[in-house]
N, C-alpha and C positions, 0 to 999 in steps of 0.2 A: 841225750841218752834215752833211750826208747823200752819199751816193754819188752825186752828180749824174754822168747821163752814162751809168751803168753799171751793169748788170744786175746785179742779187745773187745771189751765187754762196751755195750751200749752205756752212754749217760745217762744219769736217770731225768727219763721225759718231765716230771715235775717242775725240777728246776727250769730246764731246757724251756719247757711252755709258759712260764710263767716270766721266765727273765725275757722273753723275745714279747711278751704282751707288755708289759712294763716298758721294756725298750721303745717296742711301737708310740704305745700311747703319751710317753712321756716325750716324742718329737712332733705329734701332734699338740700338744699342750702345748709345747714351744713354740710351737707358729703363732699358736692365739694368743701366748702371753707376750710375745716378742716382736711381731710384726710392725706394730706401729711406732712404739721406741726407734727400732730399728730403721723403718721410712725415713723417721724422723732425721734420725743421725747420721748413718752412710748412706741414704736416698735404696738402701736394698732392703723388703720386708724380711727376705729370708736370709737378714748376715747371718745372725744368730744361729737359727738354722744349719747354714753352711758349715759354720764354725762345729758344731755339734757334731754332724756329720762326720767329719775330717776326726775329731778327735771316738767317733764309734770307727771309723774306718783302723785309727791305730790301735782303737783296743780291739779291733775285730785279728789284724795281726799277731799280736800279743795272746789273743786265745787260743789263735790255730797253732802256735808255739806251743803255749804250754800244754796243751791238749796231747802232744805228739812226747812229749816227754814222759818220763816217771818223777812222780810228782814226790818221789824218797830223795830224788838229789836238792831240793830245795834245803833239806837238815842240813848238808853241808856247811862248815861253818865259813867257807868261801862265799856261800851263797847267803846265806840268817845273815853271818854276822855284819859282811861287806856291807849287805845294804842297808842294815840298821846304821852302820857308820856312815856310811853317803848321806844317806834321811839326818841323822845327826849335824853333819857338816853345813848340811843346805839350810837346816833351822837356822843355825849358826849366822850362816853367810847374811841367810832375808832378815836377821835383827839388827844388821851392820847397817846405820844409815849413810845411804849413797850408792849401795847394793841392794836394799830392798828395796819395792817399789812402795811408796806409799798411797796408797787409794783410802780416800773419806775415815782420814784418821791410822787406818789399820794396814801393817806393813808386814802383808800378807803372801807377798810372791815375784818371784826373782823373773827377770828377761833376760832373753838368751836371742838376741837379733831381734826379728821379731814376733819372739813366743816368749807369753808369760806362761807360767804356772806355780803353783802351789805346793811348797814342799810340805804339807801338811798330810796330803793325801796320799804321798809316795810314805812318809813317817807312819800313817795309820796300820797300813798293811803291814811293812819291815817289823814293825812294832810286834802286830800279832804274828807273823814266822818266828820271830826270835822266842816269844815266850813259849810258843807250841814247841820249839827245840829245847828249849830248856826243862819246861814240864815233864818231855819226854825222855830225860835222863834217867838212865837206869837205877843211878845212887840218889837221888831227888827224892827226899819225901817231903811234900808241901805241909804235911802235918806237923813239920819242925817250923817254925815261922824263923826262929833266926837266921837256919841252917838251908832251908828248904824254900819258904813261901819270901822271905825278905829280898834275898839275891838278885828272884826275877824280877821285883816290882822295882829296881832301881832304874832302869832304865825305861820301863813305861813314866817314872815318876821326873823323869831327866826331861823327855818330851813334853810334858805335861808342864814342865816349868816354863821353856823353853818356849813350847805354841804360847802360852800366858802370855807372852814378851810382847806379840805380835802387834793388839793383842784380838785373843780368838780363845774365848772359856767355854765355848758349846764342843770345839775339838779338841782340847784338851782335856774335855768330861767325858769326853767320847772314848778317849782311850782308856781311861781310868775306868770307866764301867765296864771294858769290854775287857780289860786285864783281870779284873775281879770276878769277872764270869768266866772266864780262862779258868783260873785258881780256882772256882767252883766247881769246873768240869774235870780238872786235876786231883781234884780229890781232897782242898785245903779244908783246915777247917771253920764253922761260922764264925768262932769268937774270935779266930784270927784275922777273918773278913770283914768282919764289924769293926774291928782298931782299922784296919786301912781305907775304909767307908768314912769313918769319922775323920780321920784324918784330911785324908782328903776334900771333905764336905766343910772344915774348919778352914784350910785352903782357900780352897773356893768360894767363899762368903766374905773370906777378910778381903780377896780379890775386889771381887763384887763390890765391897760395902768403903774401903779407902778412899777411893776418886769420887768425887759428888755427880760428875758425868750418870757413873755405873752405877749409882746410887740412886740416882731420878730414873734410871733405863730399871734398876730394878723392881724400883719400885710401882712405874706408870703400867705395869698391865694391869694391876690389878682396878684403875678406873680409868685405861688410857681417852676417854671422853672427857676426862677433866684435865689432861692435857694434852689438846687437839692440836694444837698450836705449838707444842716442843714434841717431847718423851714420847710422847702417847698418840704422836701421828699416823704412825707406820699401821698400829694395832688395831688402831681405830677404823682406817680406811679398809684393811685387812676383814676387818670384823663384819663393817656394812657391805664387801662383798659377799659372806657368807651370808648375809641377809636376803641379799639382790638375788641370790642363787635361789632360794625357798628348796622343795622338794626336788623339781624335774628342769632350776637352772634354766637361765634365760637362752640356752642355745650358747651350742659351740661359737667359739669366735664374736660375740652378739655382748657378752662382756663388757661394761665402761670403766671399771676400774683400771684397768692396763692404760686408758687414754690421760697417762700424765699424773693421775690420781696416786695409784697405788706405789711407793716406791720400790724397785726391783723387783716386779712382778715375773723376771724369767728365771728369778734365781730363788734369793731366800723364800720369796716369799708366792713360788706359784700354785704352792697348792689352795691357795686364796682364790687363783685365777679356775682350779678347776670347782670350786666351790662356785661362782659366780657364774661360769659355763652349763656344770652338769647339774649344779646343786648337791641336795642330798645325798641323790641316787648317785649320783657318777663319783663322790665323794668314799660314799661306802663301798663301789665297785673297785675303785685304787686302793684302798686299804685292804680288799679281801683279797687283791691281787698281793700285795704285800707280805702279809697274814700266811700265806699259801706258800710264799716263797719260802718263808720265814721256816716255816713246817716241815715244807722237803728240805731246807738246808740241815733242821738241828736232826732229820733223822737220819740221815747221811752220815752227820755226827757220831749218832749213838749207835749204826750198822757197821762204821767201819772199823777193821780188824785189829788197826794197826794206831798205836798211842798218838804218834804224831800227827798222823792224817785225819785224826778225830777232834784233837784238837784245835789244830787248823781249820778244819770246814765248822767247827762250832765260832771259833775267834771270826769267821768272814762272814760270817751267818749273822750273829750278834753284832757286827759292824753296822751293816747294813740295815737290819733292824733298829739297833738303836740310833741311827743318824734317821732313820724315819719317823721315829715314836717324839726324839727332840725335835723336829724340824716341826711337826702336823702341833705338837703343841706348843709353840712358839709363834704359828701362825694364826690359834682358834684362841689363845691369850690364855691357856692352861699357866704358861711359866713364863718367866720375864724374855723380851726380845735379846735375840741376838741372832749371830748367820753362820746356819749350817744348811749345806745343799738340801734338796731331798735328792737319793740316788735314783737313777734312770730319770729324772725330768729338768733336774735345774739347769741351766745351759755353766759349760765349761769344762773344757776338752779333758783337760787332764782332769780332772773328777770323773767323769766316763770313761774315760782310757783307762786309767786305775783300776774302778770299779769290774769292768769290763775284764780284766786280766785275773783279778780277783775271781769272779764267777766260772771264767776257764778253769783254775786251780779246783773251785768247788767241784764241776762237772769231775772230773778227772780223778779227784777221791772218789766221787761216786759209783767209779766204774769199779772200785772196788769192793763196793755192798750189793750187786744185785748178786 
């Protein structure tokens, strides 16, 4: 369904320049962080790479889609609800063992021939449509918390349980905070924010604090040098790249943490690798590109006309954001380890596909605030 009626208004260049430098720089990162793993394992420096590629290539289709559309029939409850029920189903399926695949403990993503991917990232987005449609019900007042604010949060609270299973608590905090800020931009109110906050936050700790595993992960940032040798390996080596880096980084590519040292240097943990590369500077250049993004997304937000499309570019704005703000402090030991992408740099298709389809959706409200 198309803009009938109405002239197509440009995207706003903010987003647009800031998601295409992000994009760039985050498949250069990928070659330095990725290359020699990659040598290593399929004798190709650029699998990684390719793979990346292949999945910007699918989300670059998925934008020019959504781009050409009106981004009002997404309210549809054909379209919110379906997919929130698909994302549901696929949680479902990847907890089933024999159907999820399990990698280094966590059984995190389903094959389909030969493509895995990640129902988690398909759940995040479904997640934020369905509550921007519900928020934006005429008879909804979020300042009723039983009537109003409770409803929507069952089913962010359903994922949240759900991604737990996997297990994976950096995305399922992810939606929790991003629902919460949803319900902020809806108009809920604090005291009723604070009970879901706590609630949540009391969740999430007993999560954390029952298995002795998550118990020693939660606890080794805070001296991961005193256990170099278990917990506190990842953080540790993570750390003495941001060391190696100093101010102006040892040079692109020039890096030794990536050689075997650092583990998952293309994914959780590459903002390590540009720490190490750019240093400082190149350190603060990614996060002001970030920052920027971040900027024109929530003003998109607060320009556009219409309840649902404000809430929406606020929900994919705040996604994106905070899987940056978790991941950059997970990797400099702000907060205990664990594995969330950073968006536009860690390698893996359907996270960039997603991501990618997501930022279409944002341009697309945009065109209706200039």
């Amino acid at each position: 369904m198309r803009l009938s009626g109405q002239v197509k208004k440009p995207v706003d260049k903010g987003i647009l320049t800031t998601f295409v430098l992000l994009l760039m720089t985050g498949i250069i990162i990928l070659y330095s962080a990725s290359y020699y793993n990659a040598q290593d394992a399929d004798g190709n420096p650029l699998a990684e790479v390719i793979s990346q590629l292949m999945g910007i290539a699918l989300g670059g289709v998925g934008m020019f889609v959504v781009l050409r559309m009106d981004y009002r029939i997404l309210r549809r409850p054909l379209i919110s609800v379906g997919l929130l029920l698909v994302s549901l189903v696929l949680l479902v399926l990847v907890s089933i063992p024999g159907i999820g695949r399990l990698v280094n403990g966590s059984r995190r993503w389903l094959k389909i021939g030969p493509v895995s991917f990640q129902p988690s990232e398909l759940a995040k987005y479904s997640a934020i449509l369905f509550m921007a449609r519900m928020y934006s019900q005429k008879n909804r007042d979020v300042r009723h918390f039983f009537t109003g604010l409770l409803p929507v949060f069952v089913m962010p609270a359903i994922m949240f349980l759900l991604i737990l299973l996997q297990p994976n608590l950096s995305t399922a905090g992810s939606i929790v905070i991003v629902a919460g800020f949803m319900a902020m931009l809806a108009g809920a109110k604090w005291l009723h924010l604070g009970v879901v906050a706590a609630l949540g936050a009391c969740v999430g700790a007993f999560y954390a604090w029952v298995e002795p595993y998550r118990r020693a992960r939660l606890l080794s940032f805070r001296d991961p040098f005193a256990q170099l040798s278990n917990e506190g390996y990842q953080l540790a080596q993570s750390l003495m790249a941001f060391g190696s880096g100093g101010v102006f980084g040892m040079g692109l590519g020039k890096g030794r943490q990536k050689y075997a040292f650092l583990p998952y240097p293309e994914s959780d943990f590459i903002f390590a690798v540009v720490g190490e590369d750019l240093g400082f500077v190149g350190c603060a250049a990614v996060l002001t590109l970030f920052a920027m993004f971040v900027f024109y997304g929530l003003r998109v937000a607060i320009r556009c006309p219409d309840r649902f499309g404000s809430l929406l570019a606020g929900g994919i704005t705040c996604m994106i954001g905070v899987q940056t703000i978790l991941n950059v402090a997970v990797v400099t030991g702000s907060m205990p380890t664990t594995g969330l992408p950073l968006p536009f740099f860690s390698a893996g298709g359907t996270s960039i596909s997603v991501v990618m389809c997501a930022v279409g959706i944002l341009l697309n409200i945009s065109r209706q605030t200039l």
